[in-house]
C-alpha positions as CSV (number, residue, x, y, z in Angstrom):
1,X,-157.7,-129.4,149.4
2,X,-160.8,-127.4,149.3
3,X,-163.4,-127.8,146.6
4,X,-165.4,-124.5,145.2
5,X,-168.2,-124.2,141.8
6,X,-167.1,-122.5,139.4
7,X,-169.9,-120.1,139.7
8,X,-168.6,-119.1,143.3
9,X,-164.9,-119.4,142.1
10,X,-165.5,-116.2,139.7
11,X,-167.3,-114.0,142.5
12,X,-164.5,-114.7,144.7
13,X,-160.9,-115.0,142.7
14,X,-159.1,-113.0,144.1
15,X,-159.2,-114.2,147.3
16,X,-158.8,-118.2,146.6
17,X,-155.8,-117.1,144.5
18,X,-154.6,-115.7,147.9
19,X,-155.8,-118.7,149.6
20,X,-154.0,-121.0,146.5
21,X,-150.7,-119.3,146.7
22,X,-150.7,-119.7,150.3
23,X,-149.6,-123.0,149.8
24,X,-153.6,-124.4,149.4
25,X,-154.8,-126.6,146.7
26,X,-158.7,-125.5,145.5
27,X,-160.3,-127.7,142.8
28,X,-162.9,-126.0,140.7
29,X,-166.2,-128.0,139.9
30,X,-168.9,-127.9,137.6
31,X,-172.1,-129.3,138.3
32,X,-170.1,-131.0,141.3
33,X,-167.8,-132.7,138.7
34,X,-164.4,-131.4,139.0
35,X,-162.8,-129.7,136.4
36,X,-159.9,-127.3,137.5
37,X,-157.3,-127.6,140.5
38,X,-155.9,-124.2,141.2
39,X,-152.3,-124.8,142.8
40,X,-149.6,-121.9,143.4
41,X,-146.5,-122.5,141.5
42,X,-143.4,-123.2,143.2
43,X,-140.3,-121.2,142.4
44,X,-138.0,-123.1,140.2
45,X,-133.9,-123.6,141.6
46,X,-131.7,-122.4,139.0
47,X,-129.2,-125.3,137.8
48,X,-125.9,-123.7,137.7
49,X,-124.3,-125.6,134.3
50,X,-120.6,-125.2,133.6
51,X,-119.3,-126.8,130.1
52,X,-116.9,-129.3,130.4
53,X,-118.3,-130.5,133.8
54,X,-119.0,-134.0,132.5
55,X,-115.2,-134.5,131.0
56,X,-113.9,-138.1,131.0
57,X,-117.8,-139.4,132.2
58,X,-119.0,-139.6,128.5
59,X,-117.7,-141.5,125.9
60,X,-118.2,-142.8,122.2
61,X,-117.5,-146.0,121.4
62,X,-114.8,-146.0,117.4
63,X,-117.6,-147.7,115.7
64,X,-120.7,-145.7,116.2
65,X,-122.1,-144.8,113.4
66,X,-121.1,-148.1,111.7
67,X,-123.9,-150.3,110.4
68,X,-125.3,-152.9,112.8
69,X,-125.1,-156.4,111.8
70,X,-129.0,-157.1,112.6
71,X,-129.6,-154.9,110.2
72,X,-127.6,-155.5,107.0
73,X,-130.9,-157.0,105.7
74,X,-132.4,-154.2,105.0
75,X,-129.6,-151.6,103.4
């Protein structure tokens, strides 16, 4: 991880995003305190969801929705 002012960080942008999406993290300070970390995002894997894949995992107990006994106080 490299660490870069934020005054040198606008000169030189384009390169350190090269530098940052080559896999490099760069934090960006001012007045040596850091405020920015410049990181290259990774590509996201697409979830292939089919309906119905969760059938006879999930179920819902008869009484649900009934009122709970703890609770009959305050209805």
């Amino acid at each position: 991880m490299s660490s870069v002012d934020i005054i040198r960080f606008q000169e030189n942008i384009s390169k350190l995003m090269e530098v940052a999406m080559s896999g490099e993290e760069i934090v960006i300070t001012k007045n040596e305190t850091p405020v920015l970390k410049l990181t290259a995002v990774s590509p996201q894997k697409k979830i292939n969801r089919h309906a119905g894949t969760a059938k006879g995992l999930v179920w819902i107990s008869e009484d649900f929705d009934q009122p709970l006994d703890d609770f009959k106080d305050y209805m």
